[in-house]
Structures are given as structure tokens and as C-alpha cells.
C-alpha positions in Angstrom: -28.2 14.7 31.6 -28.9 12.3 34.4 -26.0 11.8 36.5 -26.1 8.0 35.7 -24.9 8.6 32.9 -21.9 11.4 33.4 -19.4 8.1 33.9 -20.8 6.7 30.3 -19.5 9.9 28.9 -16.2 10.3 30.3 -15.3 6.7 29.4 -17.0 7.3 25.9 -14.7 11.0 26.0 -11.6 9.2 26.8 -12.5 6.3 24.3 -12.8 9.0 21.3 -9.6 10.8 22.3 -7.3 7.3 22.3 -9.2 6.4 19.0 -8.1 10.0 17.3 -4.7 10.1 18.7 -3.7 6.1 17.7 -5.6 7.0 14.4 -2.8 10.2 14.1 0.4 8.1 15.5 -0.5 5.5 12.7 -0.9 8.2 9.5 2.6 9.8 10.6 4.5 6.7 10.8 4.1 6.0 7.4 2.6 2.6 7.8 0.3 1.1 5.6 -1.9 -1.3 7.7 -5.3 -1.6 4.7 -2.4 -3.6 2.6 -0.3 -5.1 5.3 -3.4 -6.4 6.5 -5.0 -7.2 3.0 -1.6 -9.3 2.4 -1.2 -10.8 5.3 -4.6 -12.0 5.5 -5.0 -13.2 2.2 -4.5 -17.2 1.5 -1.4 -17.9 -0.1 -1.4 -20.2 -3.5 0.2 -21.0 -6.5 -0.2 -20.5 -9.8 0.1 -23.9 -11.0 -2.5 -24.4 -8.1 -4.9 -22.3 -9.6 -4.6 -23.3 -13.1 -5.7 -26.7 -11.5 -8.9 -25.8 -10.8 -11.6 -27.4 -13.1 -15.4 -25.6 -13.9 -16.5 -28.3 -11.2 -14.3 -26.7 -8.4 -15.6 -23.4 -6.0 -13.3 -20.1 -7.0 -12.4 -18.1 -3.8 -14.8 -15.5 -2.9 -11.9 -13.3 -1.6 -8.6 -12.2 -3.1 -5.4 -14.3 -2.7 -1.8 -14.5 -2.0 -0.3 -15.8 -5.3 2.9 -16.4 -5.9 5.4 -16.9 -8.6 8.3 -15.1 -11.2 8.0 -12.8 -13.9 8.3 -13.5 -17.8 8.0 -10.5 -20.1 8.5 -10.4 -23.6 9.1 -6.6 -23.9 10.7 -5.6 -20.8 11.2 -1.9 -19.9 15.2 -1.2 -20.8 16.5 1.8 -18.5 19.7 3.4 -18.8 21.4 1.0 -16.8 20.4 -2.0 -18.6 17.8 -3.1 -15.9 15.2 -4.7 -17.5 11.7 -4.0 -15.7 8.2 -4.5 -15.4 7.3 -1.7 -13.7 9.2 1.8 -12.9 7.5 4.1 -10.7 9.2 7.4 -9.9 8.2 10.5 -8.0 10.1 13.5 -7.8 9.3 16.7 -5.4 10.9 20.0 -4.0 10.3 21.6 -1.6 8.8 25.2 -1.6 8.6 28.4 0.7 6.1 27.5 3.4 8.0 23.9 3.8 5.4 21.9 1.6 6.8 19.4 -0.8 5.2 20.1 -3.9 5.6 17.0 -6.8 7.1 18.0 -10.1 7.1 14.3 -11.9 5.0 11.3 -11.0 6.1 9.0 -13.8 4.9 5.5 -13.8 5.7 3.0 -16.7 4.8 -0.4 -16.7 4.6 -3.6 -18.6 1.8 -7.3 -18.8 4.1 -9.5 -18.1 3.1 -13.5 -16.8 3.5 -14.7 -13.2 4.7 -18.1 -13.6 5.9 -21.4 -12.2 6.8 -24.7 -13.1 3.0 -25.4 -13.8 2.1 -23.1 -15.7 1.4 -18.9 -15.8 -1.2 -16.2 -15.4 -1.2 -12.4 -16.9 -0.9 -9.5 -14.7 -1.0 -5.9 -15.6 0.9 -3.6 -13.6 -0.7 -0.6 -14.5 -3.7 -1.6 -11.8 -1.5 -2.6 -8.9 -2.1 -0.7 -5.8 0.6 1.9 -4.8 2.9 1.6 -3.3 4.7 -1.2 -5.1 5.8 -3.6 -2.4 9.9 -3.2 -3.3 12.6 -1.7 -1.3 12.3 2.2 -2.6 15.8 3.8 -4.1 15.6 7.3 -1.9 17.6 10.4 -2.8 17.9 14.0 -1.8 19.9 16.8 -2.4 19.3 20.5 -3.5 17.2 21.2 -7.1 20.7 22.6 -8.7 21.7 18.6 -8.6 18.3 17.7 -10.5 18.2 17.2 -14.4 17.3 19.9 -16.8 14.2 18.4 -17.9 13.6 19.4 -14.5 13.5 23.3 -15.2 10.6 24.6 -16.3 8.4 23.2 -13.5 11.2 24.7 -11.1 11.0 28.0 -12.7 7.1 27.8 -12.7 7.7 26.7 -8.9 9.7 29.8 -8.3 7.8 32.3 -9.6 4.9 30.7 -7.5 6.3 30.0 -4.2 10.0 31.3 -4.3 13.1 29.4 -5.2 12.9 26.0 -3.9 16.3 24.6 -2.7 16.0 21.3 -1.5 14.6 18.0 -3.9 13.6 14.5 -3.3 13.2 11.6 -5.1 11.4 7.8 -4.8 12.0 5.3 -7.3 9.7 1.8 -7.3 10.9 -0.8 -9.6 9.8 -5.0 -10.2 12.4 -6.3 -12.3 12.1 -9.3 -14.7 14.0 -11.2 -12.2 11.7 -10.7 -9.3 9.8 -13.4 -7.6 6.7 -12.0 -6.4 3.5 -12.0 -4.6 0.1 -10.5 -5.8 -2.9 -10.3 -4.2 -5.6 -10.9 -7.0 -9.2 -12.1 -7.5 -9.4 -15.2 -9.1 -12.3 -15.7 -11.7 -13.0 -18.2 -14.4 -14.2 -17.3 -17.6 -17.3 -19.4 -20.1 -14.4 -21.8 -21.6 -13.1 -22.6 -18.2 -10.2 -19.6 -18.6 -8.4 -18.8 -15.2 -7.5 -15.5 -15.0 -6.2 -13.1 -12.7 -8.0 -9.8 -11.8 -7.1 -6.4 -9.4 -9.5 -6.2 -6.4 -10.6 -3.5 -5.3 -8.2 -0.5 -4.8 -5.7 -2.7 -7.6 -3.3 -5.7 -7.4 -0.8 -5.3 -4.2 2.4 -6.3 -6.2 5.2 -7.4 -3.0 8.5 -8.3 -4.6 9.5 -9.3 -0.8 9.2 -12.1 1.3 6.0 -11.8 3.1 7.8 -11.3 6.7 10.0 -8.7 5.0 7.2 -7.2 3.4 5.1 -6.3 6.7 7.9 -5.1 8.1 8.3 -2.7 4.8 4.8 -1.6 4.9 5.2 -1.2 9.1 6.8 2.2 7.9 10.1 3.8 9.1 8.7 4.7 12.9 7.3 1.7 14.0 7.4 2.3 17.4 5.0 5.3 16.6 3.0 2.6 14.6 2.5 0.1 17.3 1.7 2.6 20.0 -1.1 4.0 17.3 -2.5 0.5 16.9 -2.4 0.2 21.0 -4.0 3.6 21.2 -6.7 3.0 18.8 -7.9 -0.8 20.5 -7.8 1.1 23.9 -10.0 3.8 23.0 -12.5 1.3 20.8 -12.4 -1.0 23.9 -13.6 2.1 26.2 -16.2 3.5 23.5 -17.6 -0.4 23.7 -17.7 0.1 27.4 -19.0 3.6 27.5 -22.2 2.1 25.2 -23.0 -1.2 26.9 -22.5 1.1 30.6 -25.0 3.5 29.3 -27.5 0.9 28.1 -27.4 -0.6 31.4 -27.3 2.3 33.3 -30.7 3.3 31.7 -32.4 0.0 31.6 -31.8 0.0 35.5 -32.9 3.2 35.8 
């Protein structure tokens, strides 16, 4: 290698090692920066402000922030007399070699129509991205606490793996009551129809204030989040460097 060109490679070296490690301090805080960013990003409008549109105006070319309440017909009724449009729950335990192993990923949802005083658009649930964009109910405690509908997998868990002792539990719910935000695709059909549609990886449903939401989806370290994101602009910065040095480096030579 001409010795040019050894400076190129440390700063390209370094730039690869900042990029891995912010790439690794952002997966293990838990954030979710693809849909804080998607939301974020996306321009916000109502529904009544879609519904608007005429076959003579331009759709958006790129999802949008819409937002509005929930109406549904034929809510889901839980136990508690909480009437919902979607109920995600996931259950886990965890086993010998400290994995958590899930035993129930239950998700139930329900259309219902995002509405204002203008008017209202369907949404299905059962595309949205996950997570759901809610304030999680989190629980833990040891399997004996767990219900018995709970048993056989924990007896199939336990001849596996050994007993498992400690359980956890997330629940995800929108509620008829909610005012949300979805980011959607907006398309128009032959009569002039506006409708709503997932993009791609499904609707991001937020049943938070947009502020409140990045903070939610910042993830419970987000110290260990924003040094990540530091890390990972530092080292593509360096790689950037470590290229154009190289190209001149060689063009000189």
C-alpha cells in the first residue's frame, strides 16, 4: 500500500469503529429512530383537509401526519369495561441461559374511523406498524403469579430449558377515546374516493402528542441514544474524509 495512503485508512478504520459502536449504543437503548424519524418528518394534516381535496388537486407523494379521534361501532370490550381499538399484548419468561423466551403475542384489533368535525377516513389497525405509539402497561413478577392458561407453554418451557421463574408482560392499547396521529398514504380512488392506506412497514398509530411521542420512541436510556447518534455522524463524517483524502491523495500522486 503506498504510504500516502496509510492516513486514509486509519481515518477510514476509526470512521468504521464510531459508525459500529453508535450503531450498537442506539439498538440497546431501545430507541426507535426509522419511526421517530418517519413521524416527525412527515407533514402534519387533517382529515377534513384531506377529504377537501378534489380530482383536480396533486395527492402527496409521501406519507403524512394525520390527525384526528376514533369512532368505532364494535369496540373491543375487556374485562375492565375499556372499550378498544386495538389490544396488543406480549407475555415472556425467562429461561435457564437468561433468554426471554415469548409464550403469547396476542394482538386484537378493530376498523374503526379517524374523524373530525369535517368529516372521517377508515383505518385498520391490524396493518399499523409495531410498536403502537401508547404509553405501554409493564408488569413483572415470577411465572407462579401468571394465569393458568399460561401452563402448558410453561411446562413445555420447563421440560425444554428448566423451570423458568421470572415473567414479564407488555400491554399496547388505543382506546375509543384516543385522539391520534397516523402516518398514512393518501390515494384517491376512480370516483374521487379519499382513502387512507399503510405505507410501507404499516400505519405508525401515536396516541401521543407528537413531542411526547419522540420522547416515547427515544427509548428508556436516552443518554445511550444520543451518544449512539453522535457516534454514528462522527464516524460517517471520518469515513467521508478518509474517501475524499484518498482520492486526493492518489490524483496528486
Amino acid at each position: 500500500m503506498p504510504h500516502d495512503l496509510t492516513p486514509s485508512l486509519w481515518t477510514g478504520l476509526a470512521g468504521l469503529l464510531l459508525l459500529g459502536g453508535g450503531l450498537v449504543a442506539v439498538r440497546r437503548s431501545g430507541a426507535r429512530t426509522g419511526m421517530a424519524r418517519r413521524l416527525a418528518g412527515a407533514r402534519g394534516r387533517r382529515v377534513g383537509e384531506l377529504l377537501a381535496l378534489s380530482q383536480a388537486d396533486q395527492l402527496p407523494t409521501r406519507p403524512i401526519r394525520v390527525a384526528g379521534r376514533v369512532r368505532c361501532l364494535e369496540p373491543i370490550v375487556t374485562a375492565d369495561d375499556e372499550r378498544l381499538v386495538a389490544y396488543h399484548r406480549d407475555v415472556e419468561v425467562e429461561v435457564g441461559d437468561g433468554r426471554w423466551q415469548s409464550i403469547e403475542r396476542l394482538r386484537e384489533t378493530r376498523s374503526f374511523e379517524l374523524w373530525d368535525h369535517d368529516g372521517s377516513l377508515v383505518v385498520d389497525p391490524a396493518e399499523a406498524a409495531e410498536p403502537l405509539v401508547v404509553l405501554p402497561h409493564l408488569w413483572s413478577g415470577s411465572t407462579d403469579e401468571l394465569d393458568e392458561a399460561y401452563a402448558p407453554a410453561l411446562t413445555r418451557l420447563t421440560h425444554e430449558d428448566g423451570s423458568p421463574r421470572r415473567a414479564r408482560s407488555t400491554t399496547r392499547m388505543v382506546s375509543v377515546i384516543d385522539r391520534l396521529l397516523v402516518l398514512a398514504v393518501v390515494r384517491r380512488d376512480e370516483a374521487g374516493v379519499i382513502s387512507l392506506v399503510p405505507p410501507r412497514g404499516g400505519y405508525v398509530i401515536s396516541g401521543l402528542e407528537l413531542d411526547d411521542a419522540m420522547r416515547l420512541l427515544g427509548g428508556p436510556h436516552r443518554r445511550l441514544m444520543l451518544g449512539g447518534i453522535a457516534a454514528v455522524v462522527a464516524g460517517a463524517v471520518l469515513l467521508g474524509a478518509a474517501i475524499v483524502l484518498a482520492i486526493v491523495r492518489t490524483v496528486a500522486g
